[in-house]
C-alpha positions as CSV (number, residue, x, y, z in Angstrom):
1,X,0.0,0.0,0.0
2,X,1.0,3.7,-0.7
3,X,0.7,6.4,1.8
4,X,-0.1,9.8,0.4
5,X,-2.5,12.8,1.1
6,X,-6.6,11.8,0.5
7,X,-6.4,14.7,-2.9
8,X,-3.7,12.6,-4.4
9,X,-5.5,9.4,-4.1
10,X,-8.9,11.6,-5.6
11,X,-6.6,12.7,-8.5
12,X,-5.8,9.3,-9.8
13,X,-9.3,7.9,-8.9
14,X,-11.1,10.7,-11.3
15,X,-8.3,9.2,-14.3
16,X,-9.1,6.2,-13.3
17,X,-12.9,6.6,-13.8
18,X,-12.4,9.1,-16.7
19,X,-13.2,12.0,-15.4
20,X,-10.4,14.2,-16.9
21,X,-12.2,17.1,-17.7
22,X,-12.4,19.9,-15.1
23,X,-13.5,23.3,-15.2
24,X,-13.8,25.5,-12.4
25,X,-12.1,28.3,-9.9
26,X,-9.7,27.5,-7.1
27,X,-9.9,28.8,-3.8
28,X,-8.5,28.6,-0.2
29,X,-10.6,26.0,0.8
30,X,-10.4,23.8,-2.4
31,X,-6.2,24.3,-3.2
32,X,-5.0,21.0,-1.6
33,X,-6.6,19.1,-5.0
34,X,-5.6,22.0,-7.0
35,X,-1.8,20.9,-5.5
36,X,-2.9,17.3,-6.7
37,X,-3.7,18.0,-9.7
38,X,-0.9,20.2,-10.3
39,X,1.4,17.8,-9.5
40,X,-0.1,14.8,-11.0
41,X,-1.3,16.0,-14.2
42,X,-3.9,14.0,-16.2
43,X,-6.5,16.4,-15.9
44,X,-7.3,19.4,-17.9
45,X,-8.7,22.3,-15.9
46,X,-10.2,24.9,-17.8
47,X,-10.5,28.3,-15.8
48,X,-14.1,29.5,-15.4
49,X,-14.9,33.6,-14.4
50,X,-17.6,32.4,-13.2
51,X,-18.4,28.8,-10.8
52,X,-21.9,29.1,-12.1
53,X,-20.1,29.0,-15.4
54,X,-17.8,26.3,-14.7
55,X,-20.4,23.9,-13.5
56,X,-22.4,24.4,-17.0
57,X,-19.5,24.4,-19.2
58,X,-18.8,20.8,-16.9
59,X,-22.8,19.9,-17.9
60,X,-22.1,20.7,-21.7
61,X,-18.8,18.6,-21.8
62,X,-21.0,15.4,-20.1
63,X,-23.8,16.1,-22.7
64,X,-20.8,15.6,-25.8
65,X,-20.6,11.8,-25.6
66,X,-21.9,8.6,-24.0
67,X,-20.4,8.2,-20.3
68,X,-18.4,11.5,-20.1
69,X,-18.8,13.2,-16.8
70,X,-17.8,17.1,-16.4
71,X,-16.1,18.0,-13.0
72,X,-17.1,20.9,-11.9
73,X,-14.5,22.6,-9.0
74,X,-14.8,25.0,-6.3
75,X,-14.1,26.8,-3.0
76,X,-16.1,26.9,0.3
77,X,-19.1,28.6,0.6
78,X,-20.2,31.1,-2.5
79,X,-18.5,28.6,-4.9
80,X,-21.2,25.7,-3.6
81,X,-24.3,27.7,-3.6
82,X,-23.2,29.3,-7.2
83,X,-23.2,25.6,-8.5
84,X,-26.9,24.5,-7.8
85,X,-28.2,26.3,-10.6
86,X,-25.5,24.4,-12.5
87,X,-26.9,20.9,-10.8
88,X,-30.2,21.6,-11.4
89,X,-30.0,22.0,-15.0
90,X,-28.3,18.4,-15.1
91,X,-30.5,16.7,-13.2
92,X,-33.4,18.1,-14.8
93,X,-31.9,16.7,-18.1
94,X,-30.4,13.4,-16.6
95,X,-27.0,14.7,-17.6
96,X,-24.4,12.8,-14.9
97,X,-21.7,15.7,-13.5
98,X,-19.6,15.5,-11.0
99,X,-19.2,19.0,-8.4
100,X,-16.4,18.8,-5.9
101,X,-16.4,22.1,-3.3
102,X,-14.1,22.5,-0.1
103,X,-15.1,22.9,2.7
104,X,-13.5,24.8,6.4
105,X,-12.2,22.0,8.6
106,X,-14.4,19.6,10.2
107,X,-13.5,20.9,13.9
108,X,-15.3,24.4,12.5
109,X,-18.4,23.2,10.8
110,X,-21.5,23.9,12.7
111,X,-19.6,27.4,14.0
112,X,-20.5,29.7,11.4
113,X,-16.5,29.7,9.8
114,X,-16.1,31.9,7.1
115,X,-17.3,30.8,4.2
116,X,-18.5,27.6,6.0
117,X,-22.0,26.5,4.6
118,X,-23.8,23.2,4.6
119,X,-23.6,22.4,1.1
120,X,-24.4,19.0,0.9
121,X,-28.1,19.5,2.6
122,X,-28.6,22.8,-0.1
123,X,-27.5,20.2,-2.8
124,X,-29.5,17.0,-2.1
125,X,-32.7,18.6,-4.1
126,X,-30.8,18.5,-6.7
127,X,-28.6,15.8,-7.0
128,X,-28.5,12.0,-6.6
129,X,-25.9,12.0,-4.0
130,X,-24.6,15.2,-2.2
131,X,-22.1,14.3,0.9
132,X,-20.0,16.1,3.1
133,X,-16.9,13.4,3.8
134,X,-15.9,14.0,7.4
135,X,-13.2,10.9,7.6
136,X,-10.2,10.9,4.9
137,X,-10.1,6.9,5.1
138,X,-14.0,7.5,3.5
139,X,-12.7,9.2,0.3
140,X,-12.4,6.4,-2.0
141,X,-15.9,5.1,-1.0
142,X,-17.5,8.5,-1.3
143,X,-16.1,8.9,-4.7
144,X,-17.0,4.9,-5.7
145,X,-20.4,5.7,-4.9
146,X,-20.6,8.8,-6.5
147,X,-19.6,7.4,-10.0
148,X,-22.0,4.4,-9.6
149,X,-24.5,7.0,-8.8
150,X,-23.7,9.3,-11.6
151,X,-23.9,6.7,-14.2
152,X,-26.7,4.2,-13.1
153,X,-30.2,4.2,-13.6
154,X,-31.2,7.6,-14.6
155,X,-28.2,10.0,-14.9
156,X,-27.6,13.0,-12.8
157,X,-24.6,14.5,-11.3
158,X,-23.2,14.1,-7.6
159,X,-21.7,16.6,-5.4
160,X,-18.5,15.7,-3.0
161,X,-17.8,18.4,-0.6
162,X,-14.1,18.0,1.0
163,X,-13.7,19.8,4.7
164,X,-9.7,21.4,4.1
165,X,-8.2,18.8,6.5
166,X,-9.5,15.7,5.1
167,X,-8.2,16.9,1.8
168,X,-4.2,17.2,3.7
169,X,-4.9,13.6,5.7
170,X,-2.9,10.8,4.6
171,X,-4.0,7.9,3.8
172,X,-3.1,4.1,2.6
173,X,-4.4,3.7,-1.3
174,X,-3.7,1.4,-4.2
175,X,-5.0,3.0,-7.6
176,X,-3.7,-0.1,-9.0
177,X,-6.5,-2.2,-7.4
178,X,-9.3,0.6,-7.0
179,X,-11.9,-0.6,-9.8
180,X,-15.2,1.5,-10.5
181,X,-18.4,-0.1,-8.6
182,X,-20.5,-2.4,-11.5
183,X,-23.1,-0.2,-13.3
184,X,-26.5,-2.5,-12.9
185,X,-28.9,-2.0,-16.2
186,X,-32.9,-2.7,-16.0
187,X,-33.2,-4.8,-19.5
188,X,-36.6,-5.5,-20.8
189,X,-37.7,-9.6,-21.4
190,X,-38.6,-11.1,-24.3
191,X,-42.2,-11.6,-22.7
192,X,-42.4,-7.9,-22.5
193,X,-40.9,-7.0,-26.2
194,X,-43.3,-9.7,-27.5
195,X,-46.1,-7.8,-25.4
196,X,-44.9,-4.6,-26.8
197,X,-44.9,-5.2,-30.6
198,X,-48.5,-7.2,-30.0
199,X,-49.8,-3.7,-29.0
200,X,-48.1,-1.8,-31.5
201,X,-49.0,-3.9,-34.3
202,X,-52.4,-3.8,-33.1
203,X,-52.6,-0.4,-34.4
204,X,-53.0,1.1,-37.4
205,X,-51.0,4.5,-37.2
206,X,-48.6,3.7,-34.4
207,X,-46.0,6.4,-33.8
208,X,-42.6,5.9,-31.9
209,X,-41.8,8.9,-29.2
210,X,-38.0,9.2,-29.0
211,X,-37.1,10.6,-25.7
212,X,-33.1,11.7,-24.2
213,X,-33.1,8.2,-22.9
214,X,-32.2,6.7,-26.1
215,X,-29.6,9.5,-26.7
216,X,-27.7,8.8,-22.8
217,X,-27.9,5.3,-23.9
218,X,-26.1,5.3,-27.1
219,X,-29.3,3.9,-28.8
220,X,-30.1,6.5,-31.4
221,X,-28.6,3.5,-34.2
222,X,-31.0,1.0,-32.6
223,X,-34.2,3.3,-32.8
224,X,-34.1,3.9,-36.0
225,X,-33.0,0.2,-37.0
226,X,-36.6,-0.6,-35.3
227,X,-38.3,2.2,-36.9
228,X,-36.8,0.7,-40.2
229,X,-37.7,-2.6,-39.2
230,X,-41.4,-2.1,-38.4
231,X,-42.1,1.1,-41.1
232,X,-43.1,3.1,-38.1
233,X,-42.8,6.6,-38.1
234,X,-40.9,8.0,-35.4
235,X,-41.2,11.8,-32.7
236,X,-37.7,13.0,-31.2
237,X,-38.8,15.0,-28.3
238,X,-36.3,17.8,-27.4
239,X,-34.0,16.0,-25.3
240,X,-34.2,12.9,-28.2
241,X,-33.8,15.6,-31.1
242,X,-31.2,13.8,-33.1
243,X,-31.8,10.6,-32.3
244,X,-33.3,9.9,-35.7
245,X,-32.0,12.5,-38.2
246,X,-34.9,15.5,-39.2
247,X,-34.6,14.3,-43.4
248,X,-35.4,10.6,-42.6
249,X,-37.8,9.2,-44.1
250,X,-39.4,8.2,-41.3
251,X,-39.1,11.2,-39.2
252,X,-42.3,12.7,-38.5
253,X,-41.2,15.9,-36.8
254,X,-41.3,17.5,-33.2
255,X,-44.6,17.3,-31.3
256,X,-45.4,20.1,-28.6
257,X,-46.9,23.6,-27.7
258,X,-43.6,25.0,-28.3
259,X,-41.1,23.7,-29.6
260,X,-42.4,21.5,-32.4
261,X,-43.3,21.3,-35.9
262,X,-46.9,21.6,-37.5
263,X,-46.8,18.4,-39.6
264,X,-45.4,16.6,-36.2
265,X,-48.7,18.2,-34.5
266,X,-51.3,17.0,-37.3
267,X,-49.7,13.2,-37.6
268,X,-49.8,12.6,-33.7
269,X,-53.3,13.8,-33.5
270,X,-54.1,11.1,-36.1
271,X,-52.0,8.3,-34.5
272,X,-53.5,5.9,-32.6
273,X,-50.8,4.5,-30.7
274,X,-47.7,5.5,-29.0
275,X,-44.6,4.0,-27.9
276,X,-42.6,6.3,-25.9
277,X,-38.4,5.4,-25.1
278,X,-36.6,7.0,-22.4
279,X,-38.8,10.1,-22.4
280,X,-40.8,11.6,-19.8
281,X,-44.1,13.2,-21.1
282,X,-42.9,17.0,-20.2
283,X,-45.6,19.5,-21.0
284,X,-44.2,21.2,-23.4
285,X,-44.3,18.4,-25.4
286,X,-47.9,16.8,-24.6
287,X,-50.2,19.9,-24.0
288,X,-53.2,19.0,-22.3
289,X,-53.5,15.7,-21.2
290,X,-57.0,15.0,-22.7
291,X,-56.6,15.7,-25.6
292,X,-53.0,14.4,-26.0
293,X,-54.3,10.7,-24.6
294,X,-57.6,11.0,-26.2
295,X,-58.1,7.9,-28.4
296,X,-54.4,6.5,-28.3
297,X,-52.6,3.4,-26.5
298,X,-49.8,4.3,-24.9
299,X,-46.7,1.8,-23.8
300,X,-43.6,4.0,-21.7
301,X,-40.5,2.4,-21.3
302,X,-37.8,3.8,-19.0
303,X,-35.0,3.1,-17.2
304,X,-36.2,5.3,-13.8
305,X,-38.9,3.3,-12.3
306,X,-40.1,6.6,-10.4
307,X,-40.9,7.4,-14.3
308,X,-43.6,5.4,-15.0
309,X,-47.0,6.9,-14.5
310,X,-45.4,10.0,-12.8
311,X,-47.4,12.1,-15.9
312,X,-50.2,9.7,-16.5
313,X,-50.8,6.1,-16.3
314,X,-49.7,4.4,-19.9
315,X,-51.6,1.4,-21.1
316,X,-48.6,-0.8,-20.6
317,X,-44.8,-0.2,-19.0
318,X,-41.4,-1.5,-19.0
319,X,-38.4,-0.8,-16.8
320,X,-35.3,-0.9,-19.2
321,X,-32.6,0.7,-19.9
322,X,-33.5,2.4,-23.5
323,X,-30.6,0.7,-25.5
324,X,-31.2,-3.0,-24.3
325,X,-34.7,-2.5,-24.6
326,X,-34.4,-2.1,-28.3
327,X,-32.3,-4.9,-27.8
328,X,-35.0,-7.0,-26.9
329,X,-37.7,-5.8,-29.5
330,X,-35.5,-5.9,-32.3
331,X,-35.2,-9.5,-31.8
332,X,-38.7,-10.0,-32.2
333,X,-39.3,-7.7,-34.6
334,X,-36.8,-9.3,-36.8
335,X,-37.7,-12.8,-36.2
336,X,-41.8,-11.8,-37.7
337,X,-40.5,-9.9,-40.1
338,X,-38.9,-13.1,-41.6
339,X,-41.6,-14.7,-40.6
340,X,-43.7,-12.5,-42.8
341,X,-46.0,-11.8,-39.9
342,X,-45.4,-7.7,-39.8
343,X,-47.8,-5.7,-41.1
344,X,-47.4,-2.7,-43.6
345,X,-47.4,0.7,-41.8
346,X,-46.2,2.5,-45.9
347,X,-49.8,4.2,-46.3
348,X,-49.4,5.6,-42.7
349,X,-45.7,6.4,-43.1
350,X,-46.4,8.1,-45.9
351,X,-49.4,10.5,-44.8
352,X,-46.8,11.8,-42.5
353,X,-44.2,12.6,-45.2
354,X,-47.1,14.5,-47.0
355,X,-48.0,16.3,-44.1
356,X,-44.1,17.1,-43.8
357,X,-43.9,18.8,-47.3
358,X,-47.0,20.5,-46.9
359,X,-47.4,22.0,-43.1
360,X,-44.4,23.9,-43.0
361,X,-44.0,27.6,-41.5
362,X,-42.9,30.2,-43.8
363,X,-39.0,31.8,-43.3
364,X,-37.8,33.7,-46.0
365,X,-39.5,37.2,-45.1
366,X,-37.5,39.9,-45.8
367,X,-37.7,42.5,-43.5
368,X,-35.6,45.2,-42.0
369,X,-35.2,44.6,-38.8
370,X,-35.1,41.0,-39.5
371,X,-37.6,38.6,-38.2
372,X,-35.9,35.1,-36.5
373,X,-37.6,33.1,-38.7
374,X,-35.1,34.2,-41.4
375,X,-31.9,34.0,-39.3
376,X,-33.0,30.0,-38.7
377,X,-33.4,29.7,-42.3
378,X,-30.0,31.0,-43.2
379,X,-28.3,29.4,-40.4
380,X,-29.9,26.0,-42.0
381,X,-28.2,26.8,-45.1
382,X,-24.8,28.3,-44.1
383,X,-24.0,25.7,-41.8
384,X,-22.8,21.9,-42.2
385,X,-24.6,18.7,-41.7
386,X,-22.4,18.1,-38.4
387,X,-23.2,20.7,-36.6
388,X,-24.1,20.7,-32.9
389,X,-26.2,23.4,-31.8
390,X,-26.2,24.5,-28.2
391,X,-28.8,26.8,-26.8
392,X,-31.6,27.1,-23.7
393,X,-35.0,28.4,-22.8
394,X,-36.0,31.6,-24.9
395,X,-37.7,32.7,-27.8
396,X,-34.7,32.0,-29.4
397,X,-34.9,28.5,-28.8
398,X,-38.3,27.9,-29.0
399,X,-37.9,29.3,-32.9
400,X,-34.7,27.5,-33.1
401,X,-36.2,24.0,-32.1
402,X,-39.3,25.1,-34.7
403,X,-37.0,25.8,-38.1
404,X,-33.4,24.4,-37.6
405,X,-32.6,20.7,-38.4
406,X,-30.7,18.7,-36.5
407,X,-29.1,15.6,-37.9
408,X,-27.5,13.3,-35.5
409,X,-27.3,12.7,-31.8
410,X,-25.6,14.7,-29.4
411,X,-25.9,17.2,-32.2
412,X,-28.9,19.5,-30.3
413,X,-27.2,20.3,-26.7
414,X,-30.1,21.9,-24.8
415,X,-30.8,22.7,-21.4
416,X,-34.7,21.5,-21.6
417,X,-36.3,21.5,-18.4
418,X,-34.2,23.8,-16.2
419,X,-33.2,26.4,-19.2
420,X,-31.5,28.4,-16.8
421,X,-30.8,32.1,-19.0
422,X,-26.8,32.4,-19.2
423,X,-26.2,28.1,-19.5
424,X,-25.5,28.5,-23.5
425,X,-22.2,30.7,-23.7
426,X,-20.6,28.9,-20.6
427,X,-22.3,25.5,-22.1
428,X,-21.1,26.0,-25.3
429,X,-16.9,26.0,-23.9
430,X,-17.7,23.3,-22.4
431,X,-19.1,21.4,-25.7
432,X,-15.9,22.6,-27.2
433,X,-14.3,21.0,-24.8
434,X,-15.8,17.7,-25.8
435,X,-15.7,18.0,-29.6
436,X,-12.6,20.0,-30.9
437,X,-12.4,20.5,-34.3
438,X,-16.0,20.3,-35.1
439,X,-18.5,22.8,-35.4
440,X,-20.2,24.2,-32.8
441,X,-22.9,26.9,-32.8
442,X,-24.6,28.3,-29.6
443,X,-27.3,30.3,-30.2
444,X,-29.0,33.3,-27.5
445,X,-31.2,36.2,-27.3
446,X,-30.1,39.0,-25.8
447,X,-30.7,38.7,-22.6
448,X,-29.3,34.7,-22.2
449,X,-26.2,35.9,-23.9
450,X,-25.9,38.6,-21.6
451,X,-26.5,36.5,-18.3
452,X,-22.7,35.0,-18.6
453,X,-21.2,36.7,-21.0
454,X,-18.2,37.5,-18.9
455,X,-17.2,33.9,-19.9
456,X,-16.4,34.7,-23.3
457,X,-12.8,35.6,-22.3
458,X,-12.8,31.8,-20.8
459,X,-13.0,30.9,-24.6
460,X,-10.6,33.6,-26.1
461,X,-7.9,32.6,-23.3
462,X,-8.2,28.7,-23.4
463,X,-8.5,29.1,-27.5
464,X,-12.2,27.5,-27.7
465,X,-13.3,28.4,-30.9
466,X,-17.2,28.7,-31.9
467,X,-19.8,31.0,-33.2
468,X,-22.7,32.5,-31.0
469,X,-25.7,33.6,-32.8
470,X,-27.1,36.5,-30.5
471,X,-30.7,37.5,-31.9
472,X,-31.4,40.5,-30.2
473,X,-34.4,42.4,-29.8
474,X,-33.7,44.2,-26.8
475,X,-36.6,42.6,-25.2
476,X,-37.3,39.6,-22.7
477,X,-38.9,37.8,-26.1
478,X,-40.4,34.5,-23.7
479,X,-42.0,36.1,-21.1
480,X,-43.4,39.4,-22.9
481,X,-45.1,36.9,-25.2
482,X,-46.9,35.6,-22.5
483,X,-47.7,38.5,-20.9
484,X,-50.2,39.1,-23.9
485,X,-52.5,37.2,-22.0
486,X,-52.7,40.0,-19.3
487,X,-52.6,42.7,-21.4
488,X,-48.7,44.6,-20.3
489,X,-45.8,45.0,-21.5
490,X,-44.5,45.2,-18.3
491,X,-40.2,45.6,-17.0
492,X,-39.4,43.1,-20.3
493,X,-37.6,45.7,-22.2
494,X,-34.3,46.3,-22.1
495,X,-33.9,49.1,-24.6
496,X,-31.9,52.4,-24.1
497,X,-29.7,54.9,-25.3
498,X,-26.7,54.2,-25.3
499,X,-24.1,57.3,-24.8
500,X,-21.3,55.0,-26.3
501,X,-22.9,54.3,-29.5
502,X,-23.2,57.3,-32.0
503,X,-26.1,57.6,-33.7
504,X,-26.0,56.1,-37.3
505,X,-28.4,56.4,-40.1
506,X,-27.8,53.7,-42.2
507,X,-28.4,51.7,-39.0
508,X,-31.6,50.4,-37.4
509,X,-30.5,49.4,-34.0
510,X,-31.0,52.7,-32.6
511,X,-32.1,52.2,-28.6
512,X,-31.0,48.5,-28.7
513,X,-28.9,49.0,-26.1
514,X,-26.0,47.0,-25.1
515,X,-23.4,47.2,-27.6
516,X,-22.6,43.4,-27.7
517,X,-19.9,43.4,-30.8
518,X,-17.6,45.9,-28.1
519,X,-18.5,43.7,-25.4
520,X,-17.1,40.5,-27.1
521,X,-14.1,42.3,-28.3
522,X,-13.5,43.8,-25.1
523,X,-13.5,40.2,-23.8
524,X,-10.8,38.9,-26.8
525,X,-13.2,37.5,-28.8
526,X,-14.3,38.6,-32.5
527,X,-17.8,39.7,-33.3
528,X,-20.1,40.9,-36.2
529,X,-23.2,42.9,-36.4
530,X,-25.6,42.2,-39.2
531,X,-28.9,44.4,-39.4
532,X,-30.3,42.9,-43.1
533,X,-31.0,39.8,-43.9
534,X,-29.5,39.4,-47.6
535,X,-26.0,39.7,-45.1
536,X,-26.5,36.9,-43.4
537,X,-24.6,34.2,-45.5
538,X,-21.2,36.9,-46.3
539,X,-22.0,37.5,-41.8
540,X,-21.6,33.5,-41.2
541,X,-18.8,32.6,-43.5
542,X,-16.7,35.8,-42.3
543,X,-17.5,34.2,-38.6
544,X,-16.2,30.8,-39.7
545,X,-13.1,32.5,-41.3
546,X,-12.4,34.6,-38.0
547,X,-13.6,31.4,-36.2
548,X,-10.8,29.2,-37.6
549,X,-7.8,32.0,-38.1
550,X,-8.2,33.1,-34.6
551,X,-9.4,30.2,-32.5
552,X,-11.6,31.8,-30.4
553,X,-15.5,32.1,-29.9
554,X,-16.7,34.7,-32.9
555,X,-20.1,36.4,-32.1
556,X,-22.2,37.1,-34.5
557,X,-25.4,39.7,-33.4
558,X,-28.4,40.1,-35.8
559,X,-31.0,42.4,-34.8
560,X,-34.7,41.6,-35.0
561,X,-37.6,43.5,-35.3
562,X,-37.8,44.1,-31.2
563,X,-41.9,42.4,-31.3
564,X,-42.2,39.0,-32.9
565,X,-44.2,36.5,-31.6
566,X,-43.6,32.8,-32.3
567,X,-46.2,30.1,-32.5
568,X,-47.0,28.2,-29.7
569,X,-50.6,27.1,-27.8
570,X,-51.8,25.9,-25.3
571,X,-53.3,22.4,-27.3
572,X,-51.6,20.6,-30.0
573,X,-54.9,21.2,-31.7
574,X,-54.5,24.8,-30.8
575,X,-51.7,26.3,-32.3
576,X,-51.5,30.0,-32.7
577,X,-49.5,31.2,-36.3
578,X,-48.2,34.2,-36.0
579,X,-47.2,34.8,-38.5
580,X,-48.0,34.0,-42.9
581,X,-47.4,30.3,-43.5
582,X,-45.4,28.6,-46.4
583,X,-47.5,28.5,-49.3
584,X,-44.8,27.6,-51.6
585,X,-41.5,26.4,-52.0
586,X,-39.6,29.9,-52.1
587,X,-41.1,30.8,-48.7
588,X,-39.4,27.6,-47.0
589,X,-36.1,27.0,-48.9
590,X,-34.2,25.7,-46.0
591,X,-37.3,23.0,-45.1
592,X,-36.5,19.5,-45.2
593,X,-39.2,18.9,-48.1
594,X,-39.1,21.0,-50.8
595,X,-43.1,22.7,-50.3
596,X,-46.1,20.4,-51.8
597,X,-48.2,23.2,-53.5
């Protein structure tokens, strides 16, 4: 056995468990790991401004690939409490992360120390395992568990807080025998896939619901092998966007009050059964309840047994892991289809593709401002299949879920259920982080960009190169839109003046207020300002030129007309529009479908 100090023996653990990548802000309290990591090496630390930053830039790095965990670092007190905004917005999306805070010394807990806080009870809302480790000879354990934690069942991140002198206690460890605590899976049965496809084939316009579960279990292949397999057409949700690419055949488009598609909408109302994997029936994507279950079977699988009929009671369940559940229904799906015992689902498919080239919003409008709708549509065209878009709750992403397309898992990076404003910049590094060399584009309003946008010189110093789209209207977009229904218009704007920005006639952002472009350049990053939309494609290629000479994040701020209003409802039946609709194919050029006239 090896004597050495309890941070040494975390250092090599997180190597040994993967955990390599750490972002974060060091501190009085948390510098004896900082000394270990120092003097170990292995792990890349990325310096946050910010620990709220650091623990989602951590959250965007575990959201880049199956079974990669962020560590998020900090000090005593403030740094804790600054990461549960951070926490939440992973556990809400089942992201696993790992936050490690220190802590005064166990002889002063309890006596009001400075910056001494209990942040292991604040945590445990929002975690799967917070713990304060009072006993140095506990460390490995604590961090065992926390990994096991992490990664089974449904994911979600863990918080370790380290009291200064268990940190400096020595302790006997051997790294060479320590071995990561067995991940147990839920798998469905053959009894239940055969139960399953009985009920699915049952139906006459069945429709697969592809949730984030099939995306944290490296399944997105699989679904679409069954969707293949059976002819069935198949509904990403948000956290599943990706899972099956937006120009298959066989994808029939977002479903929701807000973030969907209208032909997704009109082919779930006419379904009559629906399979939902790894998802969670969030309200954004099922409405009202009635009218969503109205007339439909519905079989849930999930990994989280807490899941099941936590929304509504389905017709039939299963307890599986997403991946080996697909496992087990492929099986049987393969063995009737050579058995000639499927049944045809090409009429049904096929409605859905119509409805797909048909019921589609209109974006090319050409108006100065600009409305979003065209910024999606050139973004759609400017950028490359590959791209992974990152981007939280707004306007901006409600539009941007509604008119981008998104080709591949891991490839829509989204904070869905928290959507905490100031996650994308800080988000975004951390995606970097996870994919470098491949294009990365976050997108904002104004007021998300502006929540954390301090660290942009995180990605100018550590050379972490993407473009943000900033679509600014100078106004809180979200909620002044749904203060319509009270009739204000009420401490949502955040227009002014401002004394630094000459007046300019050829310009139409007068009163926009914050001068972003001198922000972002102030903080060593490159920016653009585009006011008309016919500049947009010259605006993104310059971006990818600065992007790639200068390696570092390259905003690029369009400004809107300050009042649009993008559809949403409160039914899936009850849609409001805005705004025209596509009536031919030059209104929708970047659509997935050429228009059906």
């Amino acid at each position: 056995m090896t004597r050495m100090r309890a941070v040494d023996a975390i250092v090599q653990i997180l190597i040994r468990e993967g955990a390599t990548e750490a972002f974060g802000l060091p501190g009085a309290a948390i510098n004896p790991l900082y000394s270990a990591m120092r003097a170990h090496g292995g792990i890349r630390h990325t310096l946050a401004r910010h620990v709220e930053g650091a623990s989602h830039m951590a959250d965007g790095y575990s959201r880049t690939g199956d079974g990669r965990i962020g560590v998020c670092l900090g000090t005593s007190g403030p740094a804790g409490t600054d990461m549960i905004t951070g926490l939440y917005a992973a556990i809400a999306d089942s992201i696993p992360m790992l936050c490690i805070t220190g802590q005064a010394p166990v002889a002063k807990l309890d006596k009001e120390d400075f910056q001494a806080v209990d942040i292991a009870s604040i945590a445990k809302p929002v975690t799967k395992f917070a713990k304060t480790v009072l006993e140095a000879g506990q460390i490995p354990g604590a961090f065992q568990t926390a990994f096991q934690v992490m990664r089974q069942g449904r994911p979600g991140p863990v918080l370790i807080d380290l009291p200064f002198d268990v940190q400096m206690t020595e302790i006997e460890f051997d790294i060479d025998t320590y071995e990561p605590l067995p991940i147990a899976k839920p798998a469905a049965t053959r009894a239940q896939a055969e139960k399953v496809l009985d009920l699915l084939t049952a139906a006459e316009h069945p429709l697969i619901i592809s949730g984030g579960g099939v995306i944290n279990a490296g399944a997105s292949e699989r679904l679409v092998e069954l969707a293949e397999l059976l002819g069935v057409p198949v509904v990403p949700t948000l956290m599943g966007w990706g899972s099956i690419a937006d120009d298959h055949p066989l994808a029939a488009g977002m479903v929701g009050i807000q973030t969907s598609q209208r032909y997704g909408n009109a082919s779930f109302l006419e379904s009559d059964f629906v399979l939902g994997v790894g998802n969670r029936w969030a309200n954004r994507h099922t409405g009202g309840l009635d009218l969503y279950r109205k007339g439909r079977t519905f079989v849930h699988v999930d990994i989280e047994p807490t899941q099941i009929g936590r929304v509504f009671a389905p017709d039939y369940s299963v307890v599986s892991d997403a991946g080996l559940f697909l496992d087990a229904i492929l099986e049987v799906a393969r063995e009737r289809r050579a058995a000639g015992s499927l049944p045809s689902y090409l009429g049904w498919a096929e409605d859905c593709r119509i409805r797909k080239a048909t019921l589609q919003r209109k974006t090319n409008f050409d108006n100065v401002p600009m409305k979003p709708h065209r910024v999606y549509q050139e973004m759609v065209l400017a950028f490359p299949r590959e791209t992974t878009y990152v981007t939280t709750i707004g306007l901006s992403q409600i539009a941007g879920a509604q008119l981008l397309h998104v080709y591949g898992p891991r490839r829509w990076i989204n904070a869905g259920q928290a959507g905490p404003l100031g996650w994308t910049g800080p988000a975004a590094l951390g995606v970097v982080r996870g994919k470098p060399g491949e294009p990365v584009v976050a997108l904002s309003g104004d007021y998300d960009f502006q929540f954390m946008i301090e660290e942009l010189a995180v990605g100018a110093q550590h050379k972490l190169p993407y473009i943000h789209v900033v679509v600014n209207n100078s106004y809180l977009g979200l909620i002044r839109q749904s203060q319509r229904g009270f009739e204000m218009d009420f401490e949502v704007s955040l227009a002014f003046d401002n004394i630094n920005t000459p007046y300019d006639t050829d310009s139409v952002a007068h009163g926009y207020g914050v001068d972003h472009v001198k922000v972002a350049e102030g903080l060593g990053c490159k920016a653009l300002r585009v006011e008309r939309p016919e500049d947009l494609p010259a605006a993104f290629a310059e971006a990818e030129r600065l992007k790639d000479e200068f390696q570092v994040p390259v905003v690029v701020e369009v400004i809107l007309e300050r009042v649009t209003n993008i559809a949403m409802g409160t039914e899936l039946d009850n849609m409001v529009e805005f705004e025209d609709l596509a009536e031919k194919g030059e209104d929708a050029p970047a659509a997935v479908y050429a228009l059906v006239d």
